[in-house]
ChimeraX commands (.cxc) that place a marker at each C-alpha (Angstrom):
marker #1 position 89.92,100.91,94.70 radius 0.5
marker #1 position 92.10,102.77,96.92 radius 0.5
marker #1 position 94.59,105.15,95.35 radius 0.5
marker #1 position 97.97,103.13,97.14 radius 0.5
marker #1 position 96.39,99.89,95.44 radius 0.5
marker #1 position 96.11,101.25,91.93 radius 0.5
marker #1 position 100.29,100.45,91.13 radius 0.5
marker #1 position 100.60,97.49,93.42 radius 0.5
marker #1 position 102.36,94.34,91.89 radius 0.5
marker #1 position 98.75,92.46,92.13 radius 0.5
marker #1 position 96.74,95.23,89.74 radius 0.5
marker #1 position 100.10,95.12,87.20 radius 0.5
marker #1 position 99.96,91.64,87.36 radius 0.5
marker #1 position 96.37,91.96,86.31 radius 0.5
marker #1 position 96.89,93.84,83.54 radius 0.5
marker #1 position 99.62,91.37,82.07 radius 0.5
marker #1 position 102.75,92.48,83.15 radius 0.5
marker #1 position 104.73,89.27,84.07 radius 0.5
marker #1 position 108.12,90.77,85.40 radius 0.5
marker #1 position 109.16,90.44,89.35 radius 0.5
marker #1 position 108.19,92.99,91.95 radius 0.5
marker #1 position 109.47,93.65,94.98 radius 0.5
marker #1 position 108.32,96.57,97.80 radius 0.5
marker #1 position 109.94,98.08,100.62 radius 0.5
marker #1 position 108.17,99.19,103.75 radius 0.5
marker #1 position 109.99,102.03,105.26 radius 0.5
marker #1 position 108.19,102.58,108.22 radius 0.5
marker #1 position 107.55,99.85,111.12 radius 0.5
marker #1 position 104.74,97.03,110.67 radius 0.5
marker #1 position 102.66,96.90,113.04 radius 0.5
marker #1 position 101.74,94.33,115.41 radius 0.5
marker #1 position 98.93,91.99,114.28 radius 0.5
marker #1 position 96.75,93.13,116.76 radius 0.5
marker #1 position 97.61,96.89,115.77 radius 0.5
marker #1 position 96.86,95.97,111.97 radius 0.5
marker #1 position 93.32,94.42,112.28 radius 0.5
marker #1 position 91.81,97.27,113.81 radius 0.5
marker #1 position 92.84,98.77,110.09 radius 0.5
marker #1 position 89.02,99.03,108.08 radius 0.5
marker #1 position 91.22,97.70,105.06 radius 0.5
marker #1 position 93.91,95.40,106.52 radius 0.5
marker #1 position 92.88,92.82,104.69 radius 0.5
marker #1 position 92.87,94.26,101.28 radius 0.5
marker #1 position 96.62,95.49,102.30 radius 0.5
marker #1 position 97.59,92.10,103.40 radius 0.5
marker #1 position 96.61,90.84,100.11 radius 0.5
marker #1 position 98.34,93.85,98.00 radius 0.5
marker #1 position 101.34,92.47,99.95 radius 0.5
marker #1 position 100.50,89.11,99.12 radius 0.5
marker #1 position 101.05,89.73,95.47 radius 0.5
marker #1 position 104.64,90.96,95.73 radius 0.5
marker #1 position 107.66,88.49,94.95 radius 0.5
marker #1 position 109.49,90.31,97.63 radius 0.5
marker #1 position 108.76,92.74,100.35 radius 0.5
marker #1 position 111.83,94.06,102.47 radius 0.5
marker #1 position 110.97,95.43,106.22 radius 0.5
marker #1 position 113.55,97.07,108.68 radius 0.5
marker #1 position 113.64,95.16,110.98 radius 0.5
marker #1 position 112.96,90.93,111.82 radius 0.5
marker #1 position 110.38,92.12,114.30 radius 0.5
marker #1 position 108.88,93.84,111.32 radius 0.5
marker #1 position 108.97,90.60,109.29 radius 0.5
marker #1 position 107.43,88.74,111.92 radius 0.5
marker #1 position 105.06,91.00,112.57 radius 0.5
marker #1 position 103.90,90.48,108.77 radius 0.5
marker #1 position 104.01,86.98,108.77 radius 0.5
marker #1 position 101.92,86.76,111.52 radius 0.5
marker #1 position 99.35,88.61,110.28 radius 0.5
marker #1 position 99.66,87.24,106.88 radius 0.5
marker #1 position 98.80,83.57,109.20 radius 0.5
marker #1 position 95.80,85.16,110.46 radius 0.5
marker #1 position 94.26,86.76,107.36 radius 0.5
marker #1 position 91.38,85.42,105.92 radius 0.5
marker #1 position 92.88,84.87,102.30 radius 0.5
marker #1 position 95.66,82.57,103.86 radius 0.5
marker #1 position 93.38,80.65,105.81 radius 0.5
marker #1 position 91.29,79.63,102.90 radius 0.5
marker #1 position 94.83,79.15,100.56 radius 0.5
marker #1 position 96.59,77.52,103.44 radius 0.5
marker #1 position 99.30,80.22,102.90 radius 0.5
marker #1 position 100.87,80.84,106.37 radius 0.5
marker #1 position 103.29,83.66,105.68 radius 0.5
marker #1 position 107.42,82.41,105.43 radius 0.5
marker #1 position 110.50,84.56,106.18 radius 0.5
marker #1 position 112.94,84.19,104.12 radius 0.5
marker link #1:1,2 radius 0.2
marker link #1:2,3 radius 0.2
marker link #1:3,4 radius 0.2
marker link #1:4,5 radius 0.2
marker link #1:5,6 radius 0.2
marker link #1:6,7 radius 0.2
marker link #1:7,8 radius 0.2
marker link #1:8,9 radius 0.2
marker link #1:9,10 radius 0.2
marker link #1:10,11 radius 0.2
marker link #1:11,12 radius 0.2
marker link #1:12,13 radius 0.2
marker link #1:13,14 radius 0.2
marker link #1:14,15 radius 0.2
marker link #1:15,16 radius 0.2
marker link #1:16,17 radius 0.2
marker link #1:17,18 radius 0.2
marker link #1:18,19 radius 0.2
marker link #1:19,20 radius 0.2
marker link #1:20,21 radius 0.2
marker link #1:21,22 radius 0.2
marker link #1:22,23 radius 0.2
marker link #1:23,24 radius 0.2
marker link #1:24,25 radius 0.2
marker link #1:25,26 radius 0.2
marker link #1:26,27 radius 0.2
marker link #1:27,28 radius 0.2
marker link #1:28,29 radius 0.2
marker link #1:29,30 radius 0.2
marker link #1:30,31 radius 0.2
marker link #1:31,32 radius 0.2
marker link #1:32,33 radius 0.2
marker link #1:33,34 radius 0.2
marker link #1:34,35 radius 0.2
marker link #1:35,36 radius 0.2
marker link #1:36,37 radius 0.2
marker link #1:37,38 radius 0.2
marker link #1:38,39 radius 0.2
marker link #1:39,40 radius 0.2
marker link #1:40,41 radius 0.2
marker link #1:41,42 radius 0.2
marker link #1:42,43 radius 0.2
marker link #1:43,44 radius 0.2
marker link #1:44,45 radius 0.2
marker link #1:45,46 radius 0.2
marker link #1:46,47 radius 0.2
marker link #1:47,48 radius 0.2
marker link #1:48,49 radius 0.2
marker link #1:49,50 radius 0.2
marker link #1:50,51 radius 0.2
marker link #1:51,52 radius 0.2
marker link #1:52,53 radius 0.2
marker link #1:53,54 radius 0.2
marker link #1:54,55 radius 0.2
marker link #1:55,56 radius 0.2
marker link #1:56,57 radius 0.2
marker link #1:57,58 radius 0.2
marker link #1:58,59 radius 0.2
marker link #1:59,60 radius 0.2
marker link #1:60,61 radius 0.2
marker link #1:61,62 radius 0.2
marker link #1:62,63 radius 0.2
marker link #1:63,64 radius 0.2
marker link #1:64,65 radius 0.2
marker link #1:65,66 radius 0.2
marker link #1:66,67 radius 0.2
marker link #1:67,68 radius 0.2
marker link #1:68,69 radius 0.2
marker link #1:69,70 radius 0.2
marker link #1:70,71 radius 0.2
marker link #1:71,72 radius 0.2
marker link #1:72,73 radius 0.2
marker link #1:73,74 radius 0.2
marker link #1:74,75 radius 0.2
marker link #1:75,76 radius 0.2
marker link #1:76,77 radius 0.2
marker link #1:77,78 radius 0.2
marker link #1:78,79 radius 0.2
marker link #1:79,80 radius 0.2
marker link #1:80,81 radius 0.2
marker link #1:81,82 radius 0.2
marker link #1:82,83 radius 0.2
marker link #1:83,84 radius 0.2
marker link #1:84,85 radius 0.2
view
């Protein structure tokens, strides 16, 4: 497991915490393009996934994430398509 994964909301969740978590990016998201060509995106996108909330600086950001959320593997088999709110 990669050492960024080992506090994310999904491994808390995991080990039975049942509270809310939310995550800020403070850096840009990357196109979807951009983020594929990441070994792990997947495994990211999923980490993401398990948040409640996950703030981004800008809307392009957001959209940027939801698009690549669409295109992932995990929300193709769930149906999950990413949402803005």
């Amino acid at each position: 497991m990669p050492a960024w994964l080992k506090n994310s909301a999904g491994t808390r969740r995991a080990r039975g915490a049942t509270n809310r978590f939310g995550f800020f990016l403070h850096i840009p998201f990357p196109a979807p393009a951009v983020l594929a060509t990441l070994p792990d995106h997947e495994i990211l996108l999923d980490a993401m996934r398990a948040y409640d909330l996950v703030g981004l600086q800008t809307q392009g950001d957001a959209e940027a994430l939801a698009a690549s959320i669409a295109r992932s593997r995990t929300a193709l088999a769930s149906g999950d398509r990413g949402r803005l709110a």
